[in-house]
N, C-alpha and C positions, 0 to 999 in steps of 0.2 A: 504494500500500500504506500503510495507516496503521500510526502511530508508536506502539511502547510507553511508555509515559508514566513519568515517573521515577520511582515509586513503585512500578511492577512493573519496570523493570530493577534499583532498589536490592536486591527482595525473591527475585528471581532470583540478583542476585550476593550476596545476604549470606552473612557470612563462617562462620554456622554449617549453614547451606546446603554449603558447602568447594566452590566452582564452580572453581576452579582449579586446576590440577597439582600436583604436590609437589616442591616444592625439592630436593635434595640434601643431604643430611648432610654435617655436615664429614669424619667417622670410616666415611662409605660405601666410599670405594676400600682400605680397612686391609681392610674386611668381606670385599670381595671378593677382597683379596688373601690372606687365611684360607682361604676357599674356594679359593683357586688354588693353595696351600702343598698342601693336605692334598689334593686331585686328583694333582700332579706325584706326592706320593710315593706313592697307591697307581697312579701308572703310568695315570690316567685320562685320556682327550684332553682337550685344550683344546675342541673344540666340546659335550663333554658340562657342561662348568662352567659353558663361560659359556651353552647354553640353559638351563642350572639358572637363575641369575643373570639371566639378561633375563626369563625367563619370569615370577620374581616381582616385578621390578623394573614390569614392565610391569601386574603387576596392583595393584600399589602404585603405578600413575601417576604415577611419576617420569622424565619423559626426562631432566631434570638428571643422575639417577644413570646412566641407559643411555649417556650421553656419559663419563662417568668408566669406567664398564664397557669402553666401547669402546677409551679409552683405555690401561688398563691392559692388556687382549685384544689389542689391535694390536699389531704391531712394526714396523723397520724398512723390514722388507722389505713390497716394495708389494704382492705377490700376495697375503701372509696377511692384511694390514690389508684387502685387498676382500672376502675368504673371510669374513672375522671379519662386516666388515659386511652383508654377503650374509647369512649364517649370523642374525645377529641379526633382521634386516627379516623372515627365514623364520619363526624362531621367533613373531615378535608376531604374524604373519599369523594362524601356529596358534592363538593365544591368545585369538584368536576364539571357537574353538568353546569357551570354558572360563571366559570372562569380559565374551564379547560384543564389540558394535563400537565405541564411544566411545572406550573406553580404546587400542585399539591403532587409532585417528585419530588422538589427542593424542599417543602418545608416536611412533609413527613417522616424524608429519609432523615434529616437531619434531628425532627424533635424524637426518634424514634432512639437515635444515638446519644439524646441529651437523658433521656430518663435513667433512674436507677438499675441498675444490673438485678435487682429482684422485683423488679415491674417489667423490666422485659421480658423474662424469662417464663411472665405469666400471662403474656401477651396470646390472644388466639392465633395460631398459627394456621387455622383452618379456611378456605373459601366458602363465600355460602351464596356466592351469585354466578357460577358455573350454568350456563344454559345445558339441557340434557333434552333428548326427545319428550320426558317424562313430566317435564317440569316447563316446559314451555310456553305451552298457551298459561298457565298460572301467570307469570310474568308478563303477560301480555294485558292477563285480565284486573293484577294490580294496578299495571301502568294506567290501564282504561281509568279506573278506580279512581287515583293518582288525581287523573287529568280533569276529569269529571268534577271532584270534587272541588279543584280548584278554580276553574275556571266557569262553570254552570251559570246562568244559564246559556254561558256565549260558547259551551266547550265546543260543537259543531261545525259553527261558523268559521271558528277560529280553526280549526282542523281544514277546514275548506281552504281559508284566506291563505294561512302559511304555504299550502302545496301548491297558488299559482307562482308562486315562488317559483318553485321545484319541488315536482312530485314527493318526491324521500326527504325531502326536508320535515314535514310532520309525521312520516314513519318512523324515522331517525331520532327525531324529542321522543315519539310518546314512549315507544320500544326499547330504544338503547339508553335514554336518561329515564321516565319516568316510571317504565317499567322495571328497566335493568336496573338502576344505581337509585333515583330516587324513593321510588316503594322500597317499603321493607322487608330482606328476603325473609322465608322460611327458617328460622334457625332451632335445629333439632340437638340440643347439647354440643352444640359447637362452640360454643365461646362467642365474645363478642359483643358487641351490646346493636342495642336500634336506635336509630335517631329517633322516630314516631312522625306524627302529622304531623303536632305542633312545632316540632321543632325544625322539621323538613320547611316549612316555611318561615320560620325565621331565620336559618342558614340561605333562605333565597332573598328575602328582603336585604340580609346583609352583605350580600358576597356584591348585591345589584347596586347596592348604596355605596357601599364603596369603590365600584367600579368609576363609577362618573359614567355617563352620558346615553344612559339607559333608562331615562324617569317614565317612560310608558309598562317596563317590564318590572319594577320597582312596584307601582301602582296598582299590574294584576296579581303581584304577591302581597302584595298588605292587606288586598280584597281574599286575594285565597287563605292567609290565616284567620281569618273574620270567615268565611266560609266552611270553615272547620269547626267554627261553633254553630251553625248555625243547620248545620245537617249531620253534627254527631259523632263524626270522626277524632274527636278530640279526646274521647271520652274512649278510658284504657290508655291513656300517654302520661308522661311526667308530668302536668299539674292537674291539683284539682280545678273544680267550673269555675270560685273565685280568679283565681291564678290566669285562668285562660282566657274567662271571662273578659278580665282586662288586661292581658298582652293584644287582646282585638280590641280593645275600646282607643279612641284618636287617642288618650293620654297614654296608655301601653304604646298604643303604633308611634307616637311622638319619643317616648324611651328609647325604643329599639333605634330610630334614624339618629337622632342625638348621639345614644352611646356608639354608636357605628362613625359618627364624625368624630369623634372624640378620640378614637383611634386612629382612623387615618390621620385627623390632625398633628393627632404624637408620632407617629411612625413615619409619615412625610414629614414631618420637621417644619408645620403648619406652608407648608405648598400644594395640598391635595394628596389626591390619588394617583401611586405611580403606576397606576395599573396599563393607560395609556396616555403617560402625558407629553406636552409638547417636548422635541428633543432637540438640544443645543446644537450646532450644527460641528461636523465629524473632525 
């Protein structure tokens, strides 16, 4: 295999290019502990903060900051420090469908190498979203699930509108994000944890919020967690109806955007989202 020559690895890694991760902030774990204050007192779980929290974290590619996250999230006790971790590795998985695969490579691999050596080791090492002949229309009939739920009563239309697009462009959301990754697979003592509804849409509210330049996709997820209370899918997730009740009410949905800038603002070093931003010229 021939070598890239120094003058296309310089122009690869230059620094206005930004080829590397993002540091951590010193004032990051204050951020997330703001977000953690104002969760306990409206009585919201810890897995709803902190997939708030990793979801943007992750699309502001900082595993520096997901190790501080983790940190603050964990406790003593071993079982919730694996939950915690489980719980995080779930959310970037999801974060796929909402920011692509690059980003949840880098931060994974990396917050995967920052935990303790007796949380890795407890880590599920098992797959549980393997397509098989057996198991396939099921994933199809979540993803329906999925989409339906979020999107109702426009889910049709909107399955129409995207394939004048290109055809496979709404085969490809419903099937390979909302069936494949976003529903929740089947897990038969495997390990691992679920995200749920409720929090499958707050990892999409936040991954869209912190993207920048998405406020129509932004819009039909803050409708799709409010739609989750209001046809029942909420119900069997990590909070109770107080809890979920109001992460959909405008002062919940006004929380979740807030703490979601609140993070990018620490992580971009108050310049925004470096998810696409403008770039310095080469």
């Amino acid at each position: 295999m021939s070598k890239l020559s120094a003058s296309l690895k310089a122009l690869i890694n230059a620094p206005a290019a930004r080829p590397s991760t993002v540091p951590a902030p010193a004032n990051i774990t204050s951020v997330y502990q703001k977000i953690q204050q104002t969760a306990q007192a409206k009585q919201i779980s810890q897995p709803s903060w902190v997939a708030l929290s990793t979801a943007a974290t992750m699309t502001m590619n900082s595993p520096e900051s997901l190790t501080a996250l983790y940190n603050l999230a964990s406790t003593t006790t071993p079982t919730q420090s694996l939950e915690t971790a489980e719980l995080m590795r779930e959310v970037g998985l999801k974060c796929i469908s909402f920011n692509g695969i690059p980003r949840t490579i880098n931060c994974l691999g990396s917050f995967r190498a920052s935990l303790p050596e007796t949380i890795i080791a407890q880590l599920s090492h098992t797959p549980t979203r393997g397509p098989t002949p057996e198991n396939i229309t099921g994933i199809s009939q979540r993803g329906h699930a999925l989409w339906d739920s979020i999107y109702r009563p426009f889910e049709t239309k909107l399955y129409d509108k995207l394939s004048e697009s290109h055809p496979d462009l709404p085969v490809h959301i419903l099937h390979a994000n909302y069936g494949a990754l976003l529903s929740d697979p089947v897990r038969e003592r495997a390990g691992g944890t679920s995200a749920g509804r409720v929090l499958t849409s707050i990892v999409a509210v936040a991954c869209l919020r912190a993207q920048s330049g998405v406020g129509p996709q932004v819009t039909s997820h803050v409708f799709g967690l409010r739609k989750a209370l209001e046809d029942g899918s909420w119900v069997g997730d990590v909070e109770g109806e107080a809890g979920a009740k109001w992460l959909a009410s405008d002062e919940g949905n006004l929380w979740i955007l807030e703490s979601v800038d609140a993070i990018v603002g620490a992580i971009g070093n108050g310049e925004g989202s470096n998810f696409a931003p403008g770039r310095a010229k080469l």
